[in-house]
C-alpha positions, 0 to 999 in steps of 0.5 A, spaced: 483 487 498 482 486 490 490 489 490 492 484 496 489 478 492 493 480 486 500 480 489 499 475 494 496 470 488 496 472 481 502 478 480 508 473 476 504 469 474 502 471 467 494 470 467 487 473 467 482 471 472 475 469 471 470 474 476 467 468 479 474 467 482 474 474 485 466 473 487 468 466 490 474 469 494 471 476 497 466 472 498 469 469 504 470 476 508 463 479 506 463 482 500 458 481 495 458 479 489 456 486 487 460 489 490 466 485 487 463 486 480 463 494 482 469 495 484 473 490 478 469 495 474 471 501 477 479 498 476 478 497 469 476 504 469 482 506 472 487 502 469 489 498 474 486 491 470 485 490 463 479 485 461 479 479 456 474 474 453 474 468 453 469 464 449 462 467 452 466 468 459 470 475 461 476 475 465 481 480 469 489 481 468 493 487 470 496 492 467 503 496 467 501 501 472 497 495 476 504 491 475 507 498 478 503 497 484 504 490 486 512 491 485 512 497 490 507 493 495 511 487 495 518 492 496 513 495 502 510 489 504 516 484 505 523 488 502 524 496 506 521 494 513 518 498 517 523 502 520 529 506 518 535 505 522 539 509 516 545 512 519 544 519 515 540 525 516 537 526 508 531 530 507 526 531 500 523 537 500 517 538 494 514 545 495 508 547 490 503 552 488 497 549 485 491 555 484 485 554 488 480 551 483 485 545 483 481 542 488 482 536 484 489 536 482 490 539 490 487 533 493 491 527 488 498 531 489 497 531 497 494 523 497 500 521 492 505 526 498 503 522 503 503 515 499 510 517 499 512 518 505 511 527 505 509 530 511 507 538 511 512 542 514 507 548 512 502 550 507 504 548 500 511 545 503 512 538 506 518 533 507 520 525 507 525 522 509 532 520 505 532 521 497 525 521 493 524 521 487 519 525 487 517 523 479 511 519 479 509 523 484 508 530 481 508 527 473 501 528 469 499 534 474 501 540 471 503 543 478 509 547 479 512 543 483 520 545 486 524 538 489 531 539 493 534 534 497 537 537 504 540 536 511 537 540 517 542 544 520 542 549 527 538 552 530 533 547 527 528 542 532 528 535 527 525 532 534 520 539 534 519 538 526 517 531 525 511 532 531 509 538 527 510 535 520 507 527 522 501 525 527 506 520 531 501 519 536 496 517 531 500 512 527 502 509 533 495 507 535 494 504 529 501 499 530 498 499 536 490 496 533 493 492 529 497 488 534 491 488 539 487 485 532 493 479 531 497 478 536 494 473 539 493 466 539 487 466 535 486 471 531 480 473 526 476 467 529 470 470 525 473 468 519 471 462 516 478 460 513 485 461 512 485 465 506 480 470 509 484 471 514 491 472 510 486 477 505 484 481 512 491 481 514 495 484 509 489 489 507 490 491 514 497 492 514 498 496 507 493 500 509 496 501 515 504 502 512 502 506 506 501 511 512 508 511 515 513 514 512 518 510 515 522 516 519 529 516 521 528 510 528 532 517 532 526 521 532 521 516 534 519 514 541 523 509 544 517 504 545 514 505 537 510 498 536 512 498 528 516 492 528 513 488 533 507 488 528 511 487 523 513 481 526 507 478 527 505 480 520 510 476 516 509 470 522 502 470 521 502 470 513 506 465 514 502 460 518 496 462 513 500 461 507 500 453 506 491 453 506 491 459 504 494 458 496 491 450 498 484 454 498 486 459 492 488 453 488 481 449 487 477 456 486 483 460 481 480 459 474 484 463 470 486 463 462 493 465 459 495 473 459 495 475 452 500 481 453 504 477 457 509 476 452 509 483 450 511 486 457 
């Protein structure tokens, strides 16, 4: 939600925010001030925030691979769709061989395939739909890792494939979840203003499509919920916007970026 909050109100605009204006904002969907000091922490940590003081008080601005992660969620969020009409039949296939000690490389490189839109084909071989560039993927790792791109060809199943790679069942429940949340004439009516419900919103619906690997619209069944809930994303931030950065305009306390001028 911290991400949500980032790209929707602070991404471009070359500033650092207090934590009391994180606390105030989380504060809304039922976050404690603990919680939000916690996980401000905890992204300092990661890189994913830097921290600069400002006389006694402390403030949070992003950082390059926090930049990285707004720029892919905005092309996600607004840019690629959800679904791919494209007209060819190209696929990534990464294969990779990690020992079995490497529980924790294992886990990153299978939670950053998935990101990527991978399903696994069998062990220690997935695919994704059209071209990847799997750089960012498997860098830093250390893994052994082969890329190739491909197209199917006989006797080759796609339809039998993309079931047994990807939980097709399981993800169109989850469009559908998300539709039955917010397509209606009155959503979230638990939540105390319209920027609570755009934080809501869009954290729900980048948790749901960094799970969708975005298949070809030709292996999908014909009543596949995504752009219908798509729809209703984009309507409803939209609906939101105008109190929602009303709201974020009275409780932003933000100073200049000093690396700003540096990016």
């Amino acid at each position: 939600m911290i991400l949500t909050f980032l790209g929707d109100h602070v991404y471009g605009r070359g500033v650092c925010v207090s934590s009391r204006s994180f606390i105030d904002a989380f504060g809304k969907v039922g976050i404690s001030e603990e919680a939000t000091r916690s996980t401000l922490t905890r992204m300092v940590r990661r890189g994913l925030l830097r921290r600069q003081r400002s006389g006694r008080r402390m403030f949070f601005g992003l950082t390059p691979t926090s930049v990285e992660v707004l720029k892919d969620g905005e092309r996600r969020l607004w840019h690629s769709g959800v679904v791919n009409d494209a007209d060819e039949d190209r696929w990534t296939l990464i294969g990779f061989s990690l020992p079995e000690s490497w529980q924790r490389q294992r886990h990153e490189l299978r939670s950053r395939l998935v990101w990527a839109g991978f399903g696994p084909l069998q062990n220690g071989l997935w695919i994704a739909p059209g071209e990847v560039d799997a750089t960012g993927v498997i860098e830093d790792l250390g893994a052994n890792v082969k890329v190739f791109a491909a197209e199917p060809r006989r006797p080759t199943d796609m339809q039998t494939l993309v079931g047994e790679a990807y939980d097709l069942a399981g993800l169109g429940e989850r469009y559908r979840g998300f539709l039955g949340r917010w397509d209606r004439a009155d959503p979230a009516p638990e939540a105390p203003d319209d920027l609570a419900r755009s934080l809501m919103l869009l954290t729900g619906w980048l948790q749901l499509i960094r799970t969708d690997p975005r298949l070809p619209l030709r292996y999908l069944p014909h009543d596949w919920p995504a752009e219908k809930a798509q729809r209703v994303c984009h309507t409803l931030h939209e609906r939101f916007r105008p109190e929602a950065e009303r709201i974020v305009a009275g409780l932003l306390d933000t100073v200049p970026d000093e690396s700003w001028a540096e990016r």
